[in-house]
N, CA and C atoms as an extended XYZ file, in Angstrom:
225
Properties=species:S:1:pos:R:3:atomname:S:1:resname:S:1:resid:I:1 pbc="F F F"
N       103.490      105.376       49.020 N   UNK     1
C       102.313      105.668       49.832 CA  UNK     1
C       102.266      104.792       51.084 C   UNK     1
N       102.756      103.774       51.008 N   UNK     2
C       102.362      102.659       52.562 CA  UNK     2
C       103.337      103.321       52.993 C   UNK     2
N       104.758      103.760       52.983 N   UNK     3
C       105.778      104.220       53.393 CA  UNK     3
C       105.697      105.012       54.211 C   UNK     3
N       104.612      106.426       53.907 N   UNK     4
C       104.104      107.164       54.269 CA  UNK     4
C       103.212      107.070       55.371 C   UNK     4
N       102.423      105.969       55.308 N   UNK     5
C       100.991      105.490       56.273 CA  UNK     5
C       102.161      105.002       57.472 C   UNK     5
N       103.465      103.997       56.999 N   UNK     6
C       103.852      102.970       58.575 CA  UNK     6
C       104.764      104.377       58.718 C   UNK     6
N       105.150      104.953       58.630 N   UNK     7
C       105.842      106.181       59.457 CA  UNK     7
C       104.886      107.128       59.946 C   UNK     7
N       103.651      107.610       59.398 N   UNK     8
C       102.466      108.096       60.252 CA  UNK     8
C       102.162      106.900       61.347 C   UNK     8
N       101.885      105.745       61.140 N   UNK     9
C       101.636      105.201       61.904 CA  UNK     9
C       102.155      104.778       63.394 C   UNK     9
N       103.996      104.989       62.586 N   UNK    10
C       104.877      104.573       64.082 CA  UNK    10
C       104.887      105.948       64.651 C   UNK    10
N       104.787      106.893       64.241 N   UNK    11
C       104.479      107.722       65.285 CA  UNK    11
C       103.392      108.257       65.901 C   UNK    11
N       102.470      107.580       65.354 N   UNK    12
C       100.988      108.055       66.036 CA  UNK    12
C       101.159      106.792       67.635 C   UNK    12
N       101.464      105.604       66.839 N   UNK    13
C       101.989      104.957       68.259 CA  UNK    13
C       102.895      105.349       69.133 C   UNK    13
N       104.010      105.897       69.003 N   UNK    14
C       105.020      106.211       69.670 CA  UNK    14
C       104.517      107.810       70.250 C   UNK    14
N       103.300      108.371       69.641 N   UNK    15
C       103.057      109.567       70.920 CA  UNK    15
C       101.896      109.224       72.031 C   UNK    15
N       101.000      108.354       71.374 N   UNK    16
C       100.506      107.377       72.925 CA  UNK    16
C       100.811      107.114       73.709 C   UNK    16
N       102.077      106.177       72.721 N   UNK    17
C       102.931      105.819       74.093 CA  UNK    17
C       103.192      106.259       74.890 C   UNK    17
N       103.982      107.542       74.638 N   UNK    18
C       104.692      108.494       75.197 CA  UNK    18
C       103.725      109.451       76.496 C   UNK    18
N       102.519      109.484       75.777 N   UNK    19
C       101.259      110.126       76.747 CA  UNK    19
C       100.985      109.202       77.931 C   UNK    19
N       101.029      108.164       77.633 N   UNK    20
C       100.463      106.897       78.957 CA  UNK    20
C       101.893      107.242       79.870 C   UNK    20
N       103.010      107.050       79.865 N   UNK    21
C       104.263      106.957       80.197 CA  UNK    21
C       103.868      107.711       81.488 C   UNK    21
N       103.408      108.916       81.540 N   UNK    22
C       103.465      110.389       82.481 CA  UNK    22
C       102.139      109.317       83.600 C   UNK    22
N       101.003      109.521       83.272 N   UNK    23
C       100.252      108.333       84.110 CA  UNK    23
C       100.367      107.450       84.874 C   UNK    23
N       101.018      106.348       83.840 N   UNK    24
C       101.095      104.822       84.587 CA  UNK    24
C       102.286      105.579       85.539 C   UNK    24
N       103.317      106.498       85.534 N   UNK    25
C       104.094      106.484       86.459 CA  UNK    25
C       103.797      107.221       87.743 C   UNK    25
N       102.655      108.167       87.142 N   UNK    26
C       102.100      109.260       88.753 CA  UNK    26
C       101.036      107.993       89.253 C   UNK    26
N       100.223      107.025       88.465 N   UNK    27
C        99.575      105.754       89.167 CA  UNK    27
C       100.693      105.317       90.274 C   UNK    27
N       101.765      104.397       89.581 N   UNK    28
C       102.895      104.568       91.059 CA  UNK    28
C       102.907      104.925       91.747 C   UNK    28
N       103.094      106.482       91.454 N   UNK    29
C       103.354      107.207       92.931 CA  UNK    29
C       102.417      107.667       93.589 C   UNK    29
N       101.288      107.310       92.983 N   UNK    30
C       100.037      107.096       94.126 CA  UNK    30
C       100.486      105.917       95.062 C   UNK    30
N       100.710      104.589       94.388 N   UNK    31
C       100.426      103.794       95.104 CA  UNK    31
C       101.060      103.499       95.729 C   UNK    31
N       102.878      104.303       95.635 N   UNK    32
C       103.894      104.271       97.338 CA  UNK    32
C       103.188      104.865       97.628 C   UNK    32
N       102.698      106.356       97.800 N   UNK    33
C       102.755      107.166       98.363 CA  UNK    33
C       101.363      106.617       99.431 C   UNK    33
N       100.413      105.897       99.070 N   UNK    34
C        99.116      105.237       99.698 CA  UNK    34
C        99.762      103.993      100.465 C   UNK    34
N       100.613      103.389       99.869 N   UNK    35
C       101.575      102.431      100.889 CA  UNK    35
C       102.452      102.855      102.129 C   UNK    35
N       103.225      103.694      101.862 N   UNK    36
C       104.014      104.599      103.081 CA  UNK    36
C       103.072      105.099      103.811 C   UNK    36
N       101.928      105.503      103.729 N   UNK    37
C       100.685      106.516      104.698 CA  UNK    37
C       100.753      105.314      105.266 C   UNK    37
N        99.971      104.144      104.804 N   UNK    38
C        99.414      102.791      105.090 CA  UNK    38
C        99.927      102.527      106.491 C   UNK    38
N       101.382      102.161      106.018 N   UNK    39
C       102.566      101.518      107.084 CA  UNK    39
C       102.160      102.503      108.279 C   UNK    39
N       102.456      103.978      107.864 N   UNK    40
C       102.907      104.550      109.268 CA  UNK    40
C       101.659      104.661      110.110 C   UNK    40
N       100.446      104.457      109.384 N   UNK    41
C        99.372      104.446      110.024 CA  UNK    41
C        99.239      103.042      111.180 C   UNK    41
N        99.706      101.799      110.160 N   UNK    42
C        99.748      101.160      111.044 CA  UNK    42
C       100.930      100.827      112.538 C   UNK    42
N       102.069      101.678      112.272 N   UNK    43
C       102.784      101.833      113.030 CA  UNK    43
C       102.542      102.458      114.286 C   UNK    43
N       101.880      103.447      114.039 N   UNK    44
C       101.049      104.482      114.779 CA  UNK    44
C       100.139      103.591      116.014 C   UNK    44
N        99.134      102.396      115.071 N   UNK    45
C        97.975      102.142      115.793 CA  UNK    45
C        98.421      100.929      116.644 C   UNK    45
N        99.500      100.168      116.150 N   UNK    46
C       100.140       98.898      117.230 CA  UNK    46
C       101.402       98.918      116.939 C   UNK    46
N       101.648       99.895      118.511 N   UNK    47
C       103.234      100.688      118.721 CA  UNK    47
C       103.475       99.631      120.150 C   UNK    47
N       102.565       98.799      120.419 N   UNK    48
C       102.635       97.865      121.725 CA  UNK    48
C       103.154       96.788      121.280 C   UNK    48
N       104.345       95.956      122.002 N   UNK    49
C       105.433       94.821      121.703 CA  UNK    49
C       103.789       93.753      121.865 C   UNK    49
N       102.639       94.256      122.520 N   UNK    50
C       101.809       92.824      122.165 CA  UNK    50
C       100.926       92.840      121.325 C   UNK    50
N       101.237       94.268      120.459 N   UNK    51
C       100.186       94.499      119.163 CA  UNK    51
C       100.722       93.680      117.691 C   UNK    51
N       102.305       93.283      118.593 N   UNK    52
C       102.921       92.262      116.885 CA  UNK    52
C       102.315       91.387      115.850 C   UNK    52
N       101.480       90.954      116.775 N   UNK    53
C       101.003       89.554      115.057 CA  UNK    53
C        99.842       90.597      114.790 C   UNK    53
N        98.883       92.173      115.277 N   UNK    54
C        98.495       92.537      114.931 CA  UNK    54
C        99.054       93.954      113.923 C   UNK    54
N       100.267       94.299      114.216 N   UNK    55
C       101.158       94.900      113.334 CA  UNK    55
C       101.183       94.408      111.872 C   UNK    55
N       101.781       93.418      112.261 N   UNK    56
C       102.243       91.951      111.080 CA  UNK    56
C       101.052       91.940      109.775 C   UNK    56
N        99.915       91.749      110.700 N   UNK    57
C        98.495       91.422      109.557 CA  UNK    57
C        98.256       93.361      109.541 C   UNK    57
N        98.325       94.013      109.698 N   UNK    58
C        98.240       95.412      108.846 CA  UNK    58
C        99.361       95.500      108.204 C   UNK    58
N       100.934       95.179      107.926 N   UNK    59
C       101.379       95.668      107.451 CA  UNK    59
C       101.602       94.491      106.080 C   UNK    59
N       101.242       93.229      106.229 N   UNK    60
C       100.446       92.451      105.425 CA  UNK    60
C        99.559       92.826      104.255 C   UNK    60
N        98.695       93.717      105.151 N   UNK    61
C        97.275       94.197      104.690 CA  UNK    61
C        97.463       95.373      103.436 C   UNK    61
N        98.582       95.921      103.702 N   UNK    62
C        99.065       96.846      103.180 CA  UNK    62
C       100.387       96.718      101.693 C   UNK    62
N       100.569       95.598      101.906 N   UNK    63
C       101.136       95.157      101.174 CA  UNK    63
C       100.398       94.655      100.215 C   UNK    63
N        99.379       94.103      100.323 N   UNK    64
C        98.865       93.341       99.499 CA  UNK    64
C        97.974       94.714       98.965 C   UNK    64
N        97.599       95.054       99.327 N   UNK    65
C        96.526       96.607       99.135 CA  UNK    65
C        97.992       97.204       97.638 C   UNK    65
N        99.159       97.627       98.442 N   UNK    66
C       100.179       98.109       97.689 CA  UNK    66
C       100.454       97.628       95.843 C   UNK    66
N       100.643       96.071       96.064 N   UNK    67
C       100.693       95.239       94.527 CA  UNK    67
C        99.493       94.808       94.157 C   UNK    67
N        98.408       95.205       94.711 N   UNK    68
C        96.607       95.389       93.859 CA  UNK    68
C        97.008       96.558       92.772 C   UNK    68
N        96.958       97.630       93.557 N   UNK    69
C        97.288       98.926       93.082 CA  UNK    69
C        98.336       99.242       91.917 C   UNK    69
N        99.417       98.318       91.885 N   UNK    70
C       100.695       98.393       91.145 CA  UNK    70
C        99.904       97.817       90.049 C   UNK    70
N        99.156       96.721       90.139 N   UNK    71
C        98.803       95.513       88.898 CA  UNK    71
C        97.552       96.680       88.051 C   UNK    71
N        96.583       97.076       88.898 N   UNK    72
C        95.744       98.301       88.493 CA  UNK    72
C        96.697       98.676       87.300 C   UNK    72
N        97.989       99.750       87.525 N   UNK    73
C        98.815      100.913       86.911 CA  UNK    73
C        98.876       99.848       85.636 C   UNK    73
N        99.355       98.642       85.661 N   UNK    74
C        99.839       97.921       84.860 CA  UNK    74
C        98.541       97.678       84.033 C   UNK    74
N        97.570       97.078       84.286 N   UNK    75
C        96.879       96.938       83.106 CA  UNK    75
C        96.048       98.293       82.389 C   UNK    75
């Protein structure tokens, strides 16, 4: 009978698992896909050689925005 319960059991875990898997990975690809917009947006808005240290802090900004988002998927 327990035999029965930890093999129900490893697979009641192992199809959770398996359900989160599809998620945490489209979470990802939200969060390139919200990172790449990010960039080109900021590429877009300081395309001027004297918009650099303001480039720099958006694409900064975006980065850090990017591994918020990743740590989100993760927990």
């Amino acid at each position: 009978m327990i035999k029965k319960w930890s093999i129900v059991s490893l697979v009641f875990v192992l199809l959770v698992f398996g359900f989160s898997l599809p998620s945490i990975a489209g979470c990802k690809s939200d969060c390139q896909s919200d990172y790449e917009s990010a960039v080109e947006s900021c590429k877009q808005q300081y395309d001027e050689p004297d918009d650099a240290q303001s480039l720099q802090a958006c694409m900064d900004e975006a980065q850090n925005d990017y591994a918020s988002c990743i740590n989100e998927c993760d927990s």
